[in-house]
VEXTORBA-652918 format. One record per atom (N, C-alpha, C, O, CB): residue in three letters; x, y, z. Coordinates in steps of 0.1 Angstrom, whole numbers, plus 2048, in hexadecimal, padded with zeros to 3 digits. Glycine has a CB too. Layout:
N
ALAXYZ/...
This chain:
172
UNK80381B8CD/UNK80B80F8CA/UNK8038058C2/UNK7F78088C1/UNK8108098D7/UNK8067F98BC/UNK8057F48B0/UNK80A7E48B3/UNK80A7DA8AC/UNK80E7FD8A6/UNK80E7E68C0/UNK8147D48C4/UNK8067CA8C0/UNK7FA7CB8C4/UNK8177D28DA/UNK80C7C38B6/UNK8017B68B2/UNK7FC7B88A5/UNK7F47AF8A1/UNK7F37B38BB/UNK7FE7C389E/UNK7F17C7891/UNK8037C3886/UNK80F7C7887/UNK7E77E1891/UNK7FB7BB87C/UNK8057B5874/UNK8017C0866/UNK7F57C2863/UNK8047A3872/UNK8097C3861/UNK8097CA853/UNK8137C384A/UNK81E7BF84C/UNK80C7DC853/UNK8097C283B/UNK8107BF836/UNK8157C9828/UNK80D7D0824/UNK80B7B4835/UNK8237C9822/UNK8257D381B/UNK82A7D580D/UNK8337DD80D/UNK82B7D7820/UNK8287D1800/UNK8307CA7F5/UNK83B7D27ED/UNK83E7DE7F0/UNK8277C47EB/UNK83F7CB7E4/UNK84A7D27DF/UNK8507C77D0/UNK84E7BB7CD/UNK8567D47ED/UNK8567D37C9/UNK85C7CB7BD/UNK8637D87B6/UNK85E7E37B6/UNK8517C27B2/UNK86D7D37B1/UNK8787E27AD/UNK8727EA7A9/UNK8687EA7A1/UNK8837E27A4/UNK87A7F77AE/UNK8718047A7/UNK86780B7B0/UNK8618167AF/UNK8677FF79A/UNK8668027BB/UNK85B80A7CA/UNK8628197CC/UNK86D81D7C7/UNK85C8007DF/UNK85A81F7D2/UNK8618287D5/UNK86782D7E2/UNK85E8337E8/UNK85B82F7D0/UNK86F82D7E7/UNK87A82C7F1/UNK8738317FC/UNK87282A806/UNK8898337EF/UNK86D8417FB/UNK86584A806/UNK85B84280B/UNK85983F816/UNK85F857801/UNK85583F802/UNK845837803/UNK84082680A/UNK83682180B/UNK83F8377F2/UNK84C82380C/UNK855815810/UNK85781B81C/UNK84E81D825/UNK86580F807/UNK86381F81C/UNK86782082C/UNK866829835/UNK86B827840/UNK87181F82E/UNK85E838832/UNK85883C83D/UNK84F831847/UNK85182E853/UNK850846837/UNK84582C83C/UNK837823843/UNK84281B84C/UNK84281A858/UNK82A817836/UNK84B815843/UNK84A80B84C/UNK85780885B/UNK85A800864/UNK84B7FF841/UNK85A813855/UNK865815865/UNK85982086A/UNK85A81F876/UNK87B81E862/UNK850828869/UNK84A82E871/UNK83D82287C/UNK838823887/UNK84483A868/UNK83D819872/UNK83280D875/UNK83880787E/UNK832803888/UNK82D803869/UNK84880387C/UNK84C7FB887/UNK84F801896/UNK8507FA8A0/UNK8567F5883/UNK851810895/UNK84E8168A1/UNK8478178A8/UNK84A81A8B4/UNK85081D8A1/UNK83B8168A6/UNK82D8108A9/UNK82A8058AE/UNK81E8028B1/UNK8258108A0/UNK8347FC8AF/UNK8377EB8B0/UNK82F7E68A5/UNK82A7DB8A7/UNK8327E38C0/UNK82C7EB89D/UNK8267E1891/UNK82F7D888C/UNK83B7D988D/UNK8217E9883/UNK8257CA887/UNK8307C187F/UNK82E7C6873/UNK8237CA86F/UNK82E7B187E/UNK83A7C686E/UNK8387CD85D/UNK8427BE856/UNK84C7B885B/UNK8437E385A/UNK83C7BC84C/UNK8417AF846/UNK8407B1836/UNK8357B0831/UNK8387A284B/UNK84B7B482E/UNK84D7B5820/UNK84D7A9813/UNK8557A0811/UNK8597B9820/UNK8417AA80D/UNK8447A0805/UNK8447A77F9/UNK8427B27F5/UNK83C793807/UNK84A7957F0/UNK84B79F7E0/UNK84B78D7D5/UNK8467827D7/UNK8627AE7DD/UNK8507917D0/UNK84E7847C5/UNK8557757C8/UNK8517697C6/UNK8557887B7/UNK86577D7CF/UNK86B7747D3/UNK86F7787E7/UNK8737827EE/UNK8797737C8/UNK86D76F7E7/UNK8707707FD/UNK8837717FC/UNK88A7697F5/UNK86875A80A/UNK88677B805/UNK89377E80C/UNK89F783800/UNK8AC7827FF/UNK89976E814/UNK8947877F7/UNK89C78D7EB/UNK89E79D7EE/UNK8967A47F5/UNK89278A7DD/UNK8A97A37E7/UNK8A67B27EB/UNK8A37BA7DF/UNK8AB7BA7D5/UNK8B27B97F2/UNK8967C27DE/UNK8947CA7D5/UNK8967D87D7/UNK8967DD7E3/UNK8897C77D1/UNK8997E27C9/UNK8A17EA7C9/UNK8947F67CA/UNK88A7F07C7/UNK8AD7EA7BC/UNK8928047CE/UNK88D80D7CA/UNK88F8157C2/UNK89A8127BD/UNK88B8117D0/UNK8868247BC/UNK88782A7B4/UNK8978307B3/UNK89E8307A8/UNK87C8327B6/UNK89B8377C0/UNK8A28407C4/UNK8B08347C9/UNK8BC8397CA/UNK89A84A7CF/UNK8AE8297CA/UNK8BA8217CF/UNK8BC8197DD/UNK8C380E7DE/UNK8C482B7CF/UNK8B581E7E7/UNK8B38137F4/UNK8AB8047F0/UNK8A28007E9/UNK8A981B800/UNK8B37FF7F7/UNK8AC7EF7F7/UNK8A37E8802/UNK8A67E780E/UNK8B77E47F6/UNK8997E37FD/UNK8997DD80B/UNK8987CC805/UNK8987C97F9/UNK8897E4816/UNK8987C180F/UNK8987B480D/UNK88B7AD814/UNK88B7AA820/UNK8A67AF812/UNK8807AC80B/UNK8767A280C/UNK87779881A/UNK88279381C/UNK87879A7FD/UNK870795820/UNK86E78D827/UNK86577C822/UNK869770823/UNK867795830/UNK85978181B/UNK854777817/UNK851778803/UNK8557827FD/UNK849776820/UNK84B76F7FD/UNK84976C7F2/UNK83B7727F0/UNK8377787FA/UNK84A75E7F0/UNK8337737E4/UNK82A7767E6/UNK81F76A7EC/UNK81676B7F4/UNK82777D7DB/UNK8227617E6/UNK81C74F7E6/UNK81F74A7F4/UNK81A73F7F7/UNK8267437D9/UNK8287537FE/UNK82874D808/UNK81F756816/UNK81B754822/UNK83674A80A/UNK81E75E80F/UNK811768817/UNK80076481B/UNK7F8763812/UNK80F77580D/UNK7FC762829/UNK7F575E82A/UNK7ED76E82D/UNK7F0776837/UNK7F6753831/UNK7E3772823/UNK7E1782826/UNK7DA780833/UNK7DE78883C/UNK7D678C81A/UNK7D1778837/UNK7C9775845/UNK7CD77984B/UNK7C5780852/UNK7C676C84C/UNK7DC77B84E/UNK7E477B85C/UNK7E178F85C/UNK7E1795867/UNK7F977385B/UNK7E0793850/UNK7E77A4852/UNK7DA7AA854/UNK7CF7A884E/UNK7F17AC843/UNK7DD7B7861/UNK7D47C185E/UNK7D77CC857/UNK7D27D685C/UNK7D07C6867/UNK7DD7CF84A/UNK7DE7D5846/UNK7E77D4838/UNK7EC7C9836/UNK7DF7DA84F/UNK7E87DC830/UNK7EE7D7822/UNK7F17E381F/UNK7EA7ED821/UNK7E57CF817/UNK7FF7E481B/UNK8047F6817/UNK80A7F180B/UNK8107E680A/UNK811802823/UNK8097FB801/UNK80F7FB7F6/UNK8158087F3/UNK80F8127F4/UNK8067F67EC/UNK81E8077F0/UNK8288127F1/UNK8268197E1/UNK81C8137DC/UNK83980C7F6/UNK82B81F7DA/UNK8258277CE/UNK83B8237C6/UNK84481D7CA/UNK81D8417D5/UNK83982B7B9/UNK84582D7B4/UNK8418267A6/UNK8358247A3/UNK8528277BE/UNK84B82279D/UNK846817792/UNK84280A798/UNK83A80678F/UNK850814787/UNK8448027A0/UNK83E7F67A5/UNK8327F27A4/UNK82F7E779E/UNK83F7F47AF/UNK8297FB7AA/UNK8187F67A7/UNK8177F3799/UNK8107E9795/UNK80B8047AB/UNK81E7FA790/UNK8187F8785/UNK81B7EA77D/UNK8127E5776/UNK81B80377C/UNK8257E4780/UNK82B7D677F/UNK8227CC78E/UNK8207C078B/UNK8417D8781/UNK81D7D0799/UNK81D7CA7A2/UNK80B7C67A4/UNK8077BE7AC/UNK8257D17AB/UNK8047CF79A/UNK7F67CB792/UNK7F47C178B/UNK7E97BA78C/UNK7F37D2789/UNK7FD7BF785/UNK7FA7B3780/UNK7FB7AA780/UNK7F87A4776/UNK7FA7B277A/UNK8007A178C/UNK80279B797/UNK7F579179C/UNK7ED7977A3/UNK8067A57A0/UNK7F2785799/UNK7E278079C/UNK7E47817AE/UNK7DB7817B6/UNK7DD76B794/UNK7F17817B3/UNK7ED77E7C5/UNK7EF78B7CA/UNK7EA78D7D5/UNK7F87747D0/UNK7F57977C1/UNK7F27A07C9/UNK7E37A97CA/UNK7DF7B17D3/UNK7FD7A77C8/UNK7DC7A57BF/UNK7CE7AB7BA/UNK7C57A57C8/UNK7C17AC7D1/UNK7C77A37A7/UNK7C57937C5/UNK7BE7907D4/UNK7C57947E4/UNK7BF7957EE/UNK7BE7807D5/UNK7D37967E2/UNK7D079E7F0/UNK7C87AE7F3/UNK7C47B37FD/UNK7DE7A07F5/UNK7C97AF7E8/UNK7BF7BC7EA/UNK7AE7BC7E9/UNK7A67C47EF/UNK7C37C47DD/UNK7AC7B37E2/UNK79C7B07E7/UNK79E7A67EE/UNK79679E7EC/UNK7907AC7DC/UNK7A57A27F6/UNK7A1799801/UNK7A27A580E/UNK79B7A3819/UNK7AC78A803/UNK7AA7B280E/UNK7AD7BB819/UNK79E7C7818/UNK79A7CE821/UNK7BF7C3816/UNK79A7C680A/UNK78D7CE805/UNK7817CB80C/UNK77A7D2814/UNK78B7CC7F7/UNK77E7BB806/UNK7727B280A/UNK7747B181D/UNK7697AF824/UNK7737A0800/UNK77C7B1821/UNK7807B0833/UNK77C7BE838/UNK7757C2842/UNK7957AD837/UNK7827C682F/UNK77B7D5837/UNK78D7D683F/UNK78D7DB84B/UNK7667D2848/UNK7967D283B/UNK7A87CE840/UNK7AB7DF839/UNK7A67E582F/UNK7B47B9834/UNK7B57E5843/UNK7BA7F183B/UNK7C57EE82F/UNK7CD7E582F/UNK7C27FC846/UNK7C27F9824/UNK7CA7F781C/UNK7CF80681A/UNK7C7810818/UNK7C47EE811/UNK7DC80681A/UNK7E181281B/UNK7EB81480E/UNK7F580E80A/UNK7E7813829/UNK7E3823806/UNK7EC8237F9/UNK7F68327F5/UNK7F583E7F9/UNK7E18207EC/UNK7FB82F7F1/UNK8018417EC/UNK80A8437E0/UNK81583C7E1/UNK80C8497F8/UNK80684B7D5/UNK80C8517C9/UNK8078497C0/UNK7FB84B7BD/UNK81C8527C8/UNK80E83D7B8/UNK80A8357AD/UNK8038277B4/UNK80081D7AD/UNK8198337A2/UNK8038277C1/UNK7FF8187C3/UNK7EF8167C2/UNK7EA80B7C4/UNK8058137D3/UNK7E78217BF/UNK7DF8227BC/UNK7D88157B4/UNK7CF80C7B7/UNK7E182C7B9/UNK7E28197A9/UNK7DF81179C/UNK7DB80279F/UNK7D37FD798/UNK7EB810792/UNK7E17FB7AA/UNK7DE7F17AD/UNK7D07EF7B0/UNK7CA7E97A7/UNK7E67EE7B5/UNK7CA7F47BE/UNK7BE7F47BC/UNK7B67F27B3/UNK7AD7EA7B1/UNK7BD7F97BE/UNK7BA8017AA/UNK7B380479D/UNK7AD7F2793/UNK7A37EF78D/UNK7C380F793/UNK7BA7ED795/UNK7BC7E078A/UNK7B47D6795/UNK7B07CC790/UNK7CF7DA785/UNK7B27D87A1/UNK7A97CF7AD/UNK79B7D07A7/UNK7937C77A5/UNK7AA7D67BD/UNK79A7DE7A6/UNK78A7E07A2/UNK7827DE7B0/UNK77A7D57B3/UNK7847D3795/UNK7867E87B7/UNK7827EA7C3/UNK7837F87CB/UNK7847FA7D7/UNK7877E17C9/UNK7838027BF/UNK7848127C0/UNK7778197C2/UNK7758247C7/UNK78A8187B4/UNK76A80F7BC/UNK75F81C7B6/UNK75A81F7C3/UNK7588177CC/UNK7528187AA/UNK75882D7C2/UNK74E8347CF/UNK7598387D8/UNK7548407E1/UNK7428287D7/UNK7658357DA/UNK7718347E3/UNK77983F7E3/UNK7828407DA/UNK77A8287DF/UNK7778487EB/UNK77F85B7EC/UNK78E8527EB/UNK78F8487F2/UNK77B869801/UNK7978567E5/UNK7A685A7DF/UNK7B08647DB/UNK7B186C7D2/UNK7A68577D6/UNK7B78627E2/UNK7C086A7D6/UNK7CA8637D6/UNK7C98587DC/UNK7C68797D7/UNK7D88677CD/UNK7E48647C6/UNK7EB86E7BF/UNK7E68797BE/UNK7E185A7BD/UNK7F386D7BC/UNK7FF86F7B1/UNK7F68737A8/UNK7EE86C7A2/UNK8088617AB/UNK7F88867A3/UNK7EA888798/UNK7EE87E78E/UNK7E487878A/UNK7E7899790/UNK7F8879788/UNK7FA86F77C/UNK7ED86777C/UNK7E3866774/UNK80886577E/UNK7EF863784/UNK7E3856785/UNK7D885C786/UNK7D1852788/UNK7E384C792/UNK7CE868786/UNK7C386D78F/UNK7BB863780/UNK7B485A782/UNK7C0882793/UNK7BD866775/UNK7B386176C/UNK7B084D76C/UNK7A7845768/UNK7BA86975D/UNK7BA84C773/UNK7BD839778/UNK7B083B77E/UNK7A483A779/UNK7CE832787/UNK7B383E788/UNK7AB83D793/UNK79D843791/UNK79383D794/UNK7B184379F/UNK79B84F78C/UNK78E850788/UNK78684D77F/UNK77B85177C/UNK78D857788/UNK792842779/UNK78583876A/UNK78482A770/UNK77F82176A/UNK78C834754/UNK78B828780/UNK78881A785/UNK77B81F78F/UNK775817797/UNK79781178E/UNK77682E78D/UNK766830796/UNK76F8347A5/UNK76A82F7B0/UNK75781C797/UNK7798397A6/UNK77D83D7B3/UNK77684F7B6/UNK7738577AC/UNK78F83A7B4/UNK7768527C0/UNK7758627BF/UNK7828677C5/UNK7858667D1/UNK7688687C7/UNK78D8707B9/UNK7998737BC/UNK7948857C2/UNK78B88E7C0/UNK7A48717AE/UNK7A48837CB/UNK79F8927D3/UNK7AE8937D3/UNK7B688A7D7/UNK7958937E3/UNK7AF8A37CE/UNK7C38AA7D0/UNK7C38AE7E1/UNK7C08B97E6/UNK7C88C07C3/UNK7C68A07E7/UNK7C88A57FA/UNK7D489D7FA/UNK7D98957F2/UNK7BA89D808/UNK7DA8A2804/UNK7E5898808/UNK7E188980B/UNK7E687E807/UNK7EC89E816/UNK7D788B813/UNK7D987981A/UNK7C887681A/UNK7C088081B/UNK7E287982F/UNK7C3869819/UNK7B486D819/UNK7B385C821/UNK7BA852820/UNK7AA871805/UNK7A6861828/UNK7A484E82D/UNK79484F82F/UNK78E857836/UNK7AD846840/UNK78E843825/UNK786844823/UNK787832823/UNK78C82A81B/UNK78384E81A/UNK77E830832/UNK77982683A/UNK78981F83C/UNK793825840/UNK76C81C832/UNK787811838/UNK792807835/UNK7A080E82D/UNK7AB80982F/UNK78A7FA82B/UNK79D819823/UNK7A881E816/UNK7AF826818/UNK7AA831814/UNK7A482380B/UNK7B982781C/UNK7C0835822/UNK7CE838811/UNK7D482F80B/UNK7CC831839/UNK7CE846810/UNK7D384B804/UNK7DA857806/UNK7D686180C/UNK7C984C7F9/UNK7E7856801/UNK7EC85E7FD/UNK7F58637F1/UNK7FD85D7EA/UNK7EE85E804/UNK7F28737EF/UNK7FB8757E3/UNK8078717DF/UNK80A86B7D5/UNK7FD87E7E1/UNK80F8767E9/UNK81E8757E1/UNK8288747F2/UNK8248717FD/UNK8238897D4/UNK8328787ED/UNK83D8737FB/UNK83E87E806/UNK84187C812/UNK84E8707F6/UNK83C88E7FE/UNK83B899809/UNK83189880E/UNK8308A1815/UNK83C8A6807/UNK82288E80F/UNK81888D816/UNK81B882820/UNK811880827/UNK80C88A80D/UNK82587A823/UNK82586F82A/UNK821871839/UNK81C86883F/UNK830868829/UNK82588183F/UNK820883849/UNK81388784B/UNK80F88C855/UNK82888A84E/UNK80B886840/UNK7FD889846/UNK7F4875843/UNK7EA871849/UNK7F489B838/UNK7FD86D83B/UNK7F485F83C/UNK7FA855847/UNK7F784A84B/UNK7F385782C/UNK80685D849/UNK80C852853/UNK802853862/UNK7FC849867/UNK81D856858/UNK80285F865/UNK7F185F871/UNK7E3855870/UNK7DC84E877/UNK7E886F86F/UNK7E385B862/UNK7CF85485F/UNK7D6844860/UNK7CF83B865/UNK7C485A847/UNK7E383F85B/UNK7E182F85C/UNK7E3829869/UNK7DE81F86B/UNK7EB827854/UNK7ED831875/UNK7ED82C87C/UNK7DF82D886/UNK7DC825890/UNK7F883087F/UNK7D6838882/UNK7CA83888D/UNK7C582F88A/UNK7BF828893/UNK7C184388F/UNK7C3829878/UNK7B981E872/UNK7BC80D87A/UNK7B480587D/UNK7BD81E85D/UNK7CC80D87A/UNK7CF804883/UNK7CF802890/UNK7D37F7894/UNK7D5802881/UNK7CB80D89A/UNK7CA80E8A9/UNK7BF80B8A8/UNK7BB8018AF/UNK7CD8198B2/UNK7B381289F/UNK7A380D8A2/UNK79F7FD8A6/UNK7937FA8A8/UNK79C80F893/
């Protein structure tokens, strides 16, 4: 169980629907707080495939302190959601903390644009392997990989092998 451990999760159209809401209806079964933010608070953004979900907070109204944890879900979003100045610092602020950050398929790239990959076992979405391996990450073709604070996964038929490694990262 997971009662008290706050995760935080982002989003902006184009996420991708699997990679969204496995984590985060599997997270809340766990009693995790799972809390969505995105550019605008209580707005609903659309995914790749068509489900919505509706933001809770803004990005500007996010205090990252509060979260143990930070999931970024994969699809076209990361790649719009990089370049973003608050969502880069929530990621070296969840980096520099040693806070889990949990990624899978294209959300990679985010990191990647954090500059907080090198030396850091990975994988992803082969699209991206060359992202990630010119930001100094070391990419590996596994389903799910966690390496310390970084938990990764490829694509959406892997969700049952990273949904384990995050929840143990958050019982620790």
């Amino acid at each position: 169980m997971l009662e008290g451990k706050k995760v935080l999760t982002i989003v902006s159209k184009d996420f991708d629907d699997l990679e969204l809401y496995y984590p985060y209806l599997r997270l809340k079964e766990e009693k995790a707080t799972v809390v969505v933010a995105a550019e605008k608070a209580k707005t609903d953004y659309k995914g790749k495939y068509g489900l919505t979900i509706t933001s809770d907070l803004a990005f500007d109204e996010v205090n990252i302190k509060d979260f143990d944890a930070l999931l970024i879900p994969g699809g076209w979003a990361p790649d719009y959601l990089r370049r973003l100045p608050e969502v880069l610092d929530f990621v070296k602020f969840m980096h520099k903390e040693k806070r889990i950050i949990g990624i899978i398929c294209h959300a990679g790239w985010i990191l990647a644009s954090a500059q907080i990959l090198e030396g850091v076992n990975v994988t992803s979405t082969p699209g991206i392997k060359d992202d990630l391996t010119n930001a100094k990450a070391i990419w590996h073709d596994q389903d799910a990989i966690r390496d310390g604070h970084i938990i990764s996964a490829r694509r959406p038929p892997d969700l049952p092998s990273y949904l384990p490694l995050l929840i143990k990262a958050l019982s620790e």
